[in-house]
C-alpha positions in Angstrom: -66.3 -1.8 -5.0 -67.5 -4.9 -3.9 -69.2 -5.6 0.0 -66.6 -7.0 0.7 -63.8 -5.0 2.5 -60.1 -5.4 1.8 -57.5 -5.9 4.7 -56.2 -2.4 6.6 -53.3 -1.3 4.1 -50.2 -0.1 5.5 -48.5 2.6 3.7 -44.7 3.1 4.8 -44.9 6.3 2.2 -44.1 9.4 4.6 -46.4 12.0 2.5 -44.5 15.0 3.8 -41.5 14.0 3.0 -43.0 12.5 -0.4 -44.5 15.6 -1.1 -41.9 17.6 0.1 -44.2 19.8 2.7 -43.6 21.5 6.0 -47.2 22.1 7.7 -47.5 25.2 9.4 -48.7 25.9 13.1 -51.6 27.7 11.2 -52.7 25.1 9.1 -51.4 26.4 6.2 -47.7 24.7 4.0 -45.0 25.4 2.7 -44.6 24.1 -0.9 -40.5 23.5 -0.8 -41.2 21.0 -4.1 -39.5 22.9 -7.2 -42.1 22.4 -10.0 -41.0 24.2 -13.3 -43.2 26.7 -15.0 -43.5 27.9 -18.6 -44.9 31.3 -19.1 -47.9 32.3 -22.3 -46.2 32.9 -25.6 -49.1 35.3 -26.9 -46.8 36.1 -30.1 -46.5 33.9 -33.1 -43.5 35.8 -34.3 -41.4 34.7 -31.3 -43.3 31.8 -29.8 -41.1 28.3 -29.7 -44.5 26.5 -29.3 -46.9 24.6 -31.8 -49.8 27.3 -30.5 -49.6 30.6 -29.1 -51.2 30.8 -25.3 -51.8 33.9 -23.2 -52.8 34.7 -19.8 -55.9 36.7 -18.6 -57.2 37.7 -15.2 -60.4 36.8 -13.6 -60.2 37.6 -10.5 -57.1 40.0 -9.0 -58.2 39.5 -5.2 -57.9 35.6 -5.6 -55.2 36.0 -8.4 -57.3 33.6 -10.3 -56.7 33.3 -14.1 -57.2 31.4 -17.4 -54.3 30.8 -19.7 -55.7 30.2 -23.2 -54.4 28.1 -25.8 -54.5 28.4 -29.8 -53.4 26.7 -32.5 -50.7 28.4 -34.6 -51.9 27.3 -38.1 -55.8 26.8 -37.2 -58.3 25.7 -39.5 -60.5 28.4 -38.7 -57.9 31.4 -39.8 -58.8 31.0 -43.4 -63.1 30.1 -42.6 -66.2 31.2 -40.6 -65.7 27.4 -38.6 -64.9 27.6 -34.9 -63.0 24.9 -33.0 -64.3 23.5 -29.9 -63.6 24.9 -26.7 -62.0 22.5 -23.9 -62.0 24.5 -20.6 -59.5 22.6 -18.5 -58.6 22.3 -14.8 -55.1 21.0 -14.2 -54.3 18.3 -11.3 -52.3 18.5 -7.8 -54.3 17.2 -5.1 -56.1 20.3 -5.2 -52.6 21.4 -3.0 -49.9 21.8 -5.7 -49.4 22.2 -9.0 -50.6 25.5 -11.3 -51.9 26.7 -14.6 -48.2 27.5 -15.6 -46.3 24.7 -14.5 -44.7 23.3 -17.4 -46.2 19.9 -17.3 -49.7 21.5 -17.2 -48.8 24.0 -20.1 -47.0 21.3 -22.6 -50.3 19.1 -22.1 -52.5 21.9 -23.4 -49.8 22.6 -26.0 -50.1 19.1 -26.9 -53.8 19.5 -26.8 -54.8 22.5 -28.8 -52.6 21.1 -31.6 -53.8 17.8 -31.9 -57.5 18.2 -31.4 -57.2 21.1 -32.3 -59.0 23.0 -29.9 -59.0 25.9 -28.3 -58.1 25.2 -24.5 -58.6 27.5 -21.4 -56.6 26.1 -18.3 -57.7 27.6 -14.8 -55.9 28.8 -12.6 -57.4 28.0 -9.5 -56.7 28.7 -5.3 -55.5 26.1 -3.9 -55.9 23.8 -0.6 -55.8 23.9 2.5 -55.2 27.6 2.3 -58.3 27.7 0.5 -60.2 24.1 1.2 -63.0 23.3 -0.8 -65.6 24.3 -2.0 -63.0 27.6 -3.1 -61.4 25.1 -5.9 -65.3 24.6 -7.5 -66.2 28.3 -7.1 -63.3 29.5 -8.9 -64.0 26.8 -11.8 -67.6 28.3 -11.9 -66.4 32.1 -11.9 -63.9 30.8 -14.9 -67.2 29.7 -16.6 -69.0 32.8 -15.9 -65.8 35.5 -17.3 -65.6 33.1 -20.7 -69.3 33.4 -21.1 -69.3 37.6 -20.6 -65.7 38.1 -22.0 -65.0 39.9 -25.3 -61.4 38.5 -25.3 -61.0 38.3 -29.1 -59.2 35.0 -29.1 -62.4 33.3 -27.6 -65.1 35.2 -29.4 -63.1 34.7 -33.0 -62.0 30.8 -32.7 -63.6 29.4 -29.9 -67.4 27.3 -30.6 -69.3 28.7 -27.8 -72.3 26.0 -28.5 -69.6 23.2 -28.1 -67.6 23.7 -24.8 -66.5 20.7 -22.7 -64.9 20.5 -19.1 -62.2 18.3 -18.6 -59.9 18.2 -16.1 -56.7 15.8 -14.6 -56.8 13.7 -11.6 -58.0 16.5 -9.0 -59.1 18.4 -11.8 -61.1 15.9 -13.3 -63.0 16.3 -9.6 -63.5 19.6 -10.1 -64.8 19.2 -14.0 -67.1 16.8 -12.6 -68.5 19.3 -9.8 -68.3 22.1 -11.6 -70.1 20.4 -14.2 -72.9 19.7 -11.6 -73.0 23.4 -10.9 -73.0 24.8 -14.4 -76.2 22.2 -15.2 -78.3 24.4 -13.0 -76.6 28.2 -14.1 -77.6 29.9 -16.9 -74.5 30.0 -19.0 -75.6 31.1 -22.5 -74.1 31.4 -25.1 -71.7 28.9 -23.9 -73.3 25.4 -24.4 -71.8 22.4 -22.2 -71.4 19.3 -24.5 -69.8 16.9 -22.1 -67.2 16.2 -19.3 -64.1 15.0 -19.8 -62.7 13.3 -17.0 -58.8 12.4 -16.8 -57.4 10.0 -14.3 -59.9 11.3 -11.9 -59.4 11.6 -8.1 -62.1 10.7 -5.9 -61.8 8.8 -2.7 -63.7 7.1 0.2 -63.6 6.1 4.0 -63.9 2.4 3.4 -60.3 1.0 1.4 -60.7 -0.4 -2.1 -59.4 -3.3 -3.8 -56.5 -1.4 -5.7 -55.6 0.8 -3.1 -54.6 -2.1 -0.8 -53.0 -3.5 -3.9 -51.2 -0.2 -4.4 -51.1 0.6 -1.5 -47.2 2.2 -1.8 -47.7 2.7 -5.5 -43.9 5.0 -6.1 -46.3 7.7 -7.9 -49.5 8.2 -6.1 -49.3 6.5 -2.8 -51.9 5.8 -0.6 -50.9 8.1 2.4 -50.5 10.6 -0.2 -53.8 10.1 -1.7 -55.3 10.5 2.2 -53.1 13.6 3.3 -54.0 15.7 -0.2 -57.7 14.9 1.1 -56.9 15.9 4.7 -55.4 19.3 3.3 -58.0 19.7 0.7 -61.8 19.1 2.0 -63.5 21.1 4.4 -61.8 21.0 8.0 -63.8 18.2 9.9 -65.0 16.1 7.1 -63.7 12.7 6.1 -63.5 11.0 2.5 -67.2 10.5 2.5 -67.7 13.6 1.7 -69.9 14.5 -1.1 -66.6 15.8 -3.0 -64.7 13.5 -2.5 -66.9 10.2 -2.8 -69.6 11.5 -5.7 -70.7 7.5 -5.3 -72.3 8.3 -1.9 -76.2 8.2 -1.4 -76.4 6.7 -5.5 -75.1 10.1 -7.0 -76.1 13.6 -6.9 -79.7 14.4 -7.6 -77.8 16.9 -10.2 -76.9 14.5 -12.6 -80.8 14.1 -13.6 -80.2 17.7 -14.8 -77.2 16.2 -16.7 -78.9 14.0 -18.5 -81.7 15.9 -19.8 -79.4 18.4 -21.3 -77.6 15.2 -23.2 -74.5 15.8 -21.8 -71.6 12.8 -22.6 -69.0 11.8 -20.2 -65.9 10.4 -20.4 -63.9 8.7 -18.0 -60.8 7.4 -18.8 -57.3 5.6 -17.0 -55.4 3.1 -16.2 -55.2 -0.2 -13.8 -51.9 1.1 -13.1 -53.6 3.4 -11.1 -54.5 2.8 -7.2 -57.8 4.7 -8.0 -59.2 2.7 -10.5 -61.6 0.9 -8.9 -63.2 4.3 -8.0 -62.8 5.3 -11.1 -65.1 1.9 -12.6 -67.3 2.4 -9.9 -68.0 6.1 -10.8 -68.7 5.3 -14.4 -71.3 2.5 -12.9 -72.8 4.9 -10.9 -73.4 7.1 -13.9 -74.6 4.2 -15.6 -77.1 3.3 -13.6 -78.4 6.6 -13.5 -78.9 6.6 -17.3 -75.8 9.2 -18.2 -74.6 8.4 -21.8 -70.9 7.5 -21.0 -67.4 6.9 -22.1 -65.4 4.7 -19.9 -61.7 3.5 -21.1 -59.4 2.1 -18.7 -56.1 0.9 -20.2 -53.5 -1.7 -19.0 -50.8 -0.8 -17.0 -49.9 2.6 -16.8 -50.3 4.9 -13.2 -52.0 8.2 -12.4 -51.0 11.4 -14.7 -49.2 9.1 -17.2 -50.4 10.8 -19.9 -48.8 14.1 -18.6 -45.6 11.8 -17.4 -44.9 10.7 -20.7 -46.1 13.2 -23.6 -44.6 10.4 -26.0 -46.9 7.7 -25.0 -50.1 10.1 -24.8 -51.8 9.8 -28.7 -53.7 6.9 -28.0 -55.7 9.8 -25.6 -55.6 12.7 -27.5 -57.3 10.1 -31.0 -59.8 9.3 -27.9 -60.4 13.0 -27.2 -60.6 14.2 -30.6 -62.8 11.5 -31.0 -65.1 12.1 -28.2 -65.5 15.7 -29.0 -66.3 14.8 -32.4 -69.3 12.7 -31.8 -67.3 9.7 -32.8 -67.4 7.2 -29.5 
């Protein structure tokens, strides 16, 4: 983001209707979009999947859980190796969206298979029922129940010493802050290699260059963008706030903490996208901080295409096996 300030965009998006919400007198919504679900196949005799996922509890008062994700024929089942673990916080505006809707679950499918990795997807609480920071808390309670759990498909096939978080559009957010959390915890055994960070969504008071330009973008319009933050951060604050705009001040102080562990991000999405511009200025920001980083942006595209269109997404999941390997 340049100094210079784009024009006032006008977005002729309604993001109610878009969305299709009905705000309560108390605050809270009413979800009336119909977003399918898929529920865990934990048994390879009947599962129709290419891995086997089931569903565990983490916390019944916040009906917080982790659905976790196996390859059917892994490597490991005949060896002593482990496959990485990819801990993995889905998207939504930090409003919609869940663990076990079925564009969520096919990704991780898609995921475990192809990397193959084990994957734990959170389910988290969501906005504005439960604004943020609840979204970040529940990713670090996630952390803490994989690091104490004796669930036998983590402790048999999961790497402990080479975890990463990634997350989607709002969940890339939260794998970034929960990533700035879990640099000052004590997490052992689990050892943090690096954050992944899909199509991430941060934002900012002052307009960007491809936000004008995409201003009514048909899949992530502006005013959509702006009410998911209105719903989502703490009630008073604007998009300067520290999670929404991580840009702010130069960066977190955390990210020193980052670095000295090694930790490698990548950030990766397309111009397609009206975020993109945060997106490249996010991975400058790391930059000039000294983080070892992955940035690749792609042409064309828009936000979540991977998840969009499963058939155009192995260009990503080469770039994540790669990543994970050491490789880029």
């Amino acid at each position: 983001m340049s100094d210079h300030k784009p024009p006032h965009p006008i977005c002729t998006v309604d993001p109610y209707q878009y969305l299709q919400l009905t705000r309560n007198p108390d605050g809270t919504i009413i979800r009336n979009l119909s977003i399918p679900t898929s529920s865990a196949e934990p048994d390879p005799a009947t599962a129709t999947s290419i891995v086997v996922s089931k569903d565990v509890l983490v916390n019944q008062q916040y009906n917080t859980w982790l659905r976790i994700y196996l390859p059917r024929n892994s490597p490991v089942s005949s060896s002593n190796a482990k496959l990485p673990l990819v801990i993995y916080y889905h998207g939504g505006g930090f409003i919609l969206v869940s663990a076990a809707s079925t564009i969520c679950h096919d990704f991780c499918c898609q995921m475990a298979s192809r990397l193959p990795a084990v994957i734990v997807s959170v389910e988290y609480r969501l906005a504005p029922e439960h604004r943020l920071p609840a979204a970040y808390e529940d990713a670090m309670e996630a952390l803490h129940y994989i690091r104490s759990t004796h669930d036998e498909w983590l402790r048999d096939f999961a790497d402990y010493k080479n975890c990463f978080l990634m997350g989607t559009s709002a969940g890339g957010n939260m794998a970034y802050h929960a990533g700035l959390l879990a640099a000052v915890e004590d997490l052992e055994p689990l050892k943090i290699r690096g954050l992944i960070l899909h199509h991430p969504f941060f934002g900012g008071s002052a307009r960007t260059g491809s936000e004008v330009r995409l201003v009514n973008d048909p899949v992530f319009p502006l005013s959509v963008s702006d009410l998911m933050w209105e719903l989502g951060l703490p009630v008073g604050a604007d998009r300067d706030h520290e999670y929404a705009n991580p840009m702010l001040g130069g960066g977190s102080d955390k990210l020193d903490r980052i670095m000295l562990m090694g930790w490698r991000v990548l950030v990766t999405g397309f111009y397609g996208d009206p975020l993109i511009d945060r997106q490249i200025e996010f991975v400058k920001m790391l930059e000039r901080k000294g983080a070892r980083v992955v940035a690749q942006f792609g042409e064309g595209g828009y936000h979540g295409y991977e998840l969009m269109e499963p058939a155009n997404a192995d260009p990503l999941f080469l770039l994540l096996k790669d990543f994970i390997n050491g490789m880029t």
